[in-house]
C-alpha positions, 0 to 999 in steps of 0.5 A: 168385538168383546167375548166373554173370557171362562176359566176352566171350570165354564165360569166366565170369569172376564172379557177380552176385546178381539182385534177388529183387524183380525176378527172383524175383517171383510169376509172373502168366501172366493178367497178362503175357498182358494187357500182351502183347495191350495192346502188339500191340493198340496196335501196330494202325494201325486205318486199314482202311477199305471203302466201303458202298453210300452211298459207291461211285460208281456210277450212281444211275439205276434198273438196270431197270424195276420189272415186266415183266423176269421178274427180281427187283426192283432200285433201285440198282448200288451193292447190295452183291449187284452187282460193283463195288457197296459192301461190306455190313458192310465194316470201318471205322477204328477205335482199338485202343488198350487202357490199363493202369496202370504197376503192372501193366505193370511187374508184368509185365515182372517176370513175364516176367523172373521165367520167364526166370530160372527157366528158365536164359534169363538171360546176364549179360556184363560188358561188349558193345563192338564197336570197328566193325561186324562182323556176324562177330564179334557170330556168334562173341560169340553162339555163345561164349554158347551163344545162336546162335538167338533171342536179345534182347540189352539195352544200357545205352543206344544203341550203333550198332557193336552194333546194326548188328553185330546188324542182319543176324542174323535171330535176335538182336535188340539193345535199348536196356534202356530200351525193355524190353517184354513182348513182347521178353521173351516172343519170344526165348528167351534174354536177353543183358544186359551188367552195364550193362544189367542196372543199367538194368532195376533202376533203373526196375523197382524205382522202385515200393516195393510191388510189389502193384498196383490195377486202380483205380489212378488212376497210369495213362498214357494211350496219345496218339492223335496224329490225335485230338489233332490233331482237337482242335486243330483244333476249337479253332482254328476256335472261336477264328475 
């Protein structure tokens, strides 16, 4: 697939030809659906927490007497039935966290840039330099390019004049190429990518010859959970002592 290349003042200027592999490939909605809700899931801190009734502190004497009263019978002012008492199936920390194979979250980004070449949302620049930060002309950069509203820009690598000119636009995010996400991908509607950039999201989505990929793939990273493998050490330090 060619797209026109434009410099920074909206001219088009050349072509660059997107590698089919990457921009062409089979569009997988019930896979980038599966990376999407992984990278939201993942994004979860899971520390809600709700006292039951054996953890409030409250009185443990008997509210009243047994018979005689006319009410109903009670033991204890931590019932979850009473003010102040514990919370009846309440939530508890837990991990979100999901795993998927490195195959299939590359399958899906190329889904999501797949889609987004499809449908015209690729604008491909030869170069995005900002000598300082100027929120001014990042707005005028983007209206040139036709992306005023809902924009993800990519960069080959970290940029701060770019990323704090981009700072202040609620609409138009910068991300270091890198970093690329589904989530990103699916949010904005248009994608800005300097040629830069563009070599970046080649490089390391085309790592991978076969593109077909296998749920049972043993190739899988696995998402660190820093206070588990605290916990771990912990338990080990107290083993050695």
């Amino acid at each position: 697939m060619k797209v026109p290349v434009y410099n920074m003042a909206g001219e088009e200027v050349s072509s660059v030809e997107l590698p089919a592999s990457i921009f062409e490939a089979e569009i997988n909605r019930g896979l980038m659906h599966q990376a999407l809700v992984r990278q939201l899931a993942n994004a979860r801190l899971g520390t809600h927490k709700a006292k039951g009734r054996s953890e409030v502190n409250r009185s443990t004497a008997k509210i009243y007497r047994q018979k005689g009263t006319g009410n109903a019978r009670h033991g204890s002012r931590r019932a979850p039935i009473f003010v102040g008492g514990g919370v009846a199936h309440g939530p508890k920390p837990r991990k979100y966290v999901k795993n998927m194979p490195r195959k299939m979250r590359r399958a899906a980004l190329r889904s999501a840039l797949s889609v987004k070449a499809s449908n015209g949302e690729i604008i491909v620049v030869n170069e995005v330099t900002m000598d300082a930060p100027k929120t001014k002309e990042m707005v005028a950069l983007m209206k040139r390019l036709s992306v005023e509203n809902n924009a993800l820009l990519l960069l080959a690598g970290k940029d701060d004049n770019v990323e704090k000119s981009v700072r202040n636009l609620p609409s138009v995010k910068a991300l270091p190429a890198g970093y690329l996400n589904i989530r990103d991908l699916l949010g904005y509607n248009k994608i800005v990518m300097p040629l830069a950039a563009l070599d970046v999201v080649t490089s390391f989505l085309s790592l991978e010859d076969d593109l077909d990929f296998d749920f049972d793939d043993e190739d899988e990273v696995e998402v660190e959970d820093v206070a588990e493998s605290e916990a771990e050490v912990q338990d080990a330090e107290g083993e050695e002592e």
